[in-house]
N, C-alpha and C positions, 0 to 999 in steps of 0.2 A: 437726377431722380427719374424725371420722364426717360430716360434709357433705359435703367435697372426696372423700370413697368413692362417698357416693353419689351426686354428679354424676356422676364418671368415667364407674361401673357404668351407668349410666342412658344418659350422653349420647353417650360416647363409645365414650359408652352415657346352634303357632307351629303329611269322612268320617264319618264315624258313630265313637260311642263304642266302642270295644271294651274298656276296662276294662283292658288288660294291660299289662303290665309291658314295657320297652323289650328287645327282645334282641340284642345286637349278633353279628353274621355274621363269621366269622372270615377274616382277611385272607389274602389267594392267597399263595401262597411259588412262586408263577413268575418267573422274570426278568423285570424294567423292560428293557424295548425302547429302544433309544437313541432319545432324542427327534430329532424331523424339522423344518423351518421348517415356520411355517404362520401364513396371516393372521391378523390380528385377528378380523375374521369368526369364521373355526373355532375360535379357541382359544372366544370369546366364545357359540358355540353348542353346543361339548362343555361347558362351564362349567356350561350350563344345563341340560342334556342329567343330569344328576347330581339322582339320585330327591328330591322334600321333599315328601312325601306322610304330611301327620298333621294332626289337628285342634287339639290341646294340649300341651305341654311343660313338664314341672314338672321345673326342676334346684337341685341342693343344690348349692353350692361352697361354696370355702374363698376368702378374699380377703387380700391382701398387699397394701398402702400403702405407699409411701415415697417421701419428699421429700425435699431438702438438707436437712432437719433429723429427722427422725423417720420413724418405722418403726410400723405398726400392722397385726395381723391381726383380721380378724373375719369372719362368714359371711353369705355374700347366696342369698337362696331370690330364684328368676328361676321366675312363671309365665308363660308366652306360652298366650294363645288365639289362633292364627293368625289374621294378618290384622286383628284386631277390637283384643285389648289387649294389657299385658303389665305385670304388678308386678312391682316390686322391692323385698325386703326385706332390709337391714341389720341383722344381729343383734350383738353383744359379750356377751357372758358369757351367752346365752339371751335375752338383753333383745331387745326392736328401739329400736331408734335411729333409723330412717328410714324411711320409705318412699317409692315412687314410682309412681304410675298412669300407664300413657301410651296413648292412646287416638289414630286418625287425626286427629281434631281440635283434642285437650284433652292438657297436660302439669300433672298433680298431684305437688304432693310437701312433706312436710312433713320435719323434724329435730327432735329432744328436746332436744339441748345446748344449743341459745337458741333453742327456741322457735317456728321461725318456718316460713311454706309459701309456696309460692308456684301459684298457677293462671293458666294462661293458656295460649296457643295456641302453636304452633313458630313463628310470624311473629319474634314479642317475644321467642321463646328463642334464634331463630336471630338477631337481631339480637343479644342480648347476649354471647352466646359466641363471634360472631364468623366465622360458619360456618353452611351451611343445612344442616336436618334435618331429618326428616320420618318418620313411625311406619315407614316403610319401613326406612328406612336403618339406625336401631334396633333394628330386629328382626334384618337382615341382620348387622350388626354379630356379636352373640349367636348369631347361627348359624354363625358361621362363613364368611358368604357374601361375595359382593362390597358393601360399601357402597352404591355406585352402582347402579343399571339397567344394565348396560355395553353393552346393545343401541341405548341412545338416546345415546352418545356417539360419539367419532370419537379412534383411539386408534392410535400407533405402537408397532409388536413388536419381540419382540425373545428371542433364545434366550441363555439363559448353562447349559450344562451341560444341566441337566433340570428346568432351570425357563423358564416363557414369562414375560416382565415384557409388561404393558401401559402407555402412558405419555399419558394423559389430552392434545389437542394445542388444547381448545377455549378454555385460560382462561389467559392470562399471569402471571395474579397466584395462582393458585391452582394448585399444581401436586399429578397426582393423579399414585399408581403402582400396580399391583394385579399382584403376582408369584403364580402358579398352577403348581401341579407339573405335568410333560410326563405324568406317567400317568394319573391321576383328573382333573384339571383342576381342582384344589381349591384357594382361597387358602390363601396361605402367608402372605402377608404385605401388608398395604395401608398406604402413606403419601397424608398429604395435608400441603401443605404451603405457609402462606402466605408470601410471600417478603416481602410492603408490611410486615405485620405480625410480621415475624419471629419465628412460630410453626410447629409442625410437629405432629404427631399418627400414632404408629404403632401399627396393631395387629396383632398376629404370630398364628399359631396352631401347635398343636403335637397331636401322637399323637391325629391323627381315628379315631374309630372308624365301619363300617361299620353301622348298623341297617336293620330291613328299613322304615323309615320314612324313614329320611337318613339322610345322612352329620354327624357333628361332633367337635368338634374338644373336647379334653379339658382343654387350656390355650389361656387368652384372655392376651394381656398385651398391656397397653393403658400406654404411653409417649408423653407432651407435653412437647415443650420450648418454653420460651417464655423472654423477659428475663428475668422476675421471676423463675424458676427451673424445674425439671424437676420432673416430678411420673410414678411408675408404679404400675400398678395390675397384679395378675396373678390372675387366677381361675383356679382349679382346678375342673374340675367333676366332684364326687366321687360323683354319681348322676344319671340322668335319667328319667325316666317319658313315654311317648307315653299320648295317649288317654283320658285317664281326666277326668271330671268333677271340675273345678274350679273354685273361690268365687276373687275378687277383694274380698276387705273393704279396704274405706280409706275412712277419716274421720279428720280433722283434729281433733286435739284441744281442750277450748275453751281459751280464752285465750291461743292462741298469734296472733302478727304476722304479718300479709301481707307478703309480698316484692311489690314492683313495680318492675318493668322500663320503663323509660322510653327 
């Protein structure tokens, strides 16, 4: 179970130092303006138009597991160096359990309950999961942000209330969706969704907060269905730090088994 956490967290699963503490800016209490139509284009250029200006990001959450069978809480510490890397660590009772490095080239990661790690590149991870990924997409994920690039796709809109949906029109088999609120332009909500493979994959967010660094999001909750059964993962993320000088240790313990992806 601590494995299938830290995949999720991982796959499905950031300037100069200034040392300080994150402060989050207090949200306006003026009325939401009735949302207007408006292209893909614009929603895709306010989207980005929305501040991520920091060098580092050290967050503590709380994480929730559940399967058709079982139910598990434990804490995952998420560092991102923007751009460059980002660890994941799996704790249970103070222990770690897992971890995971992820670098633009290189995906590390090992587990304690059998043992075992696996290293290699997003080529072989993205063939084995079934889905392409790339330190980008990863990082955006955990941000809050869109998955994709949305600049380098081609996407039909759409308004329901005071939400924009965007609806990915490039890939038959592979259906994407990226729902953004009419005020901030901020995901709400991304699916992707293979129809050959009869899998899906959503990841929602909830109560962003405003800092003077970015915007993010407070809950992640990350839901896969697939035949073999459903799997959801929900982060809480109960602190975050901008800026401050931060270690990446990972090393593989000895005597543990290679995983290989063929």
């Amino acid at each position: 179970m601590i494995k299938k956490i830290s995949i999720l967290v991982l796959f499905t699963v950031f300037m100069v130092s200034c040392k300080s503490k994150a402060i989050a800016v207090a949200a306006s209490n003026e009325p939401v303006a009735l949302a207007e139509k408006m292209s893909a284009k614009k929603i895709i250029e306010n989207h980005y138009n929305n501040k991520n200006e920091f060098s580092t990001l050290y967050i503590k959450s709380s994480a929730r597991y559940a399967d058709d069978k079982q139910t598990q809480n434990v804490t995952a510490e998420i560092k991102i160096k923007k751009d460059e890397q980002i660890l994941v660590s799996i704790r249970f009772l103070g222990i770690t359990m897992a971890k995971a490095l992820i670098t633009p080239k290189t995906v590390s990661y090992y587990e304690k309950i059998n043992g075992k790690y696996f290293e290699g590149d997003f080529s072989s991870l993205s063939q084995w999961l079934g889905t392409d990924l790339d330190y980008n997409k990863i990082q955006n994920m955990l941000l809050g942000q869109a998955i994709d690039d949305l600049t380098k796709g081609k996407y039909l809109e759409s308004l329901l209330e005071q939400t924009y949906r965007l609806d990915d029109t490039s890939n038959k088999n592979t259906k994407k969706s990226f729902f953004l609120d009419a005020d901030k332009f901020l995901v709400q909500k991304q699916e992707i969704t293979q129809t050959a493979e009869e899998r899906m994959i959503k990841v929602a967010y909830a109560d962003n907060k405003v800092y003077n660094e970015v915007v993010l999001p407070t809950n992640v909750s990350i839901n896969t269905f697939q035949k073999k059964g459903n799997t959801e993962i929900n982060l809480e993320y109960n602190s975050v730090t901008f800026n401050e000088e931060l270690s990446f240790p990972y090393s593989v313990p000895n005597g543990y088994k290679r995983i290989l992806i063929k």
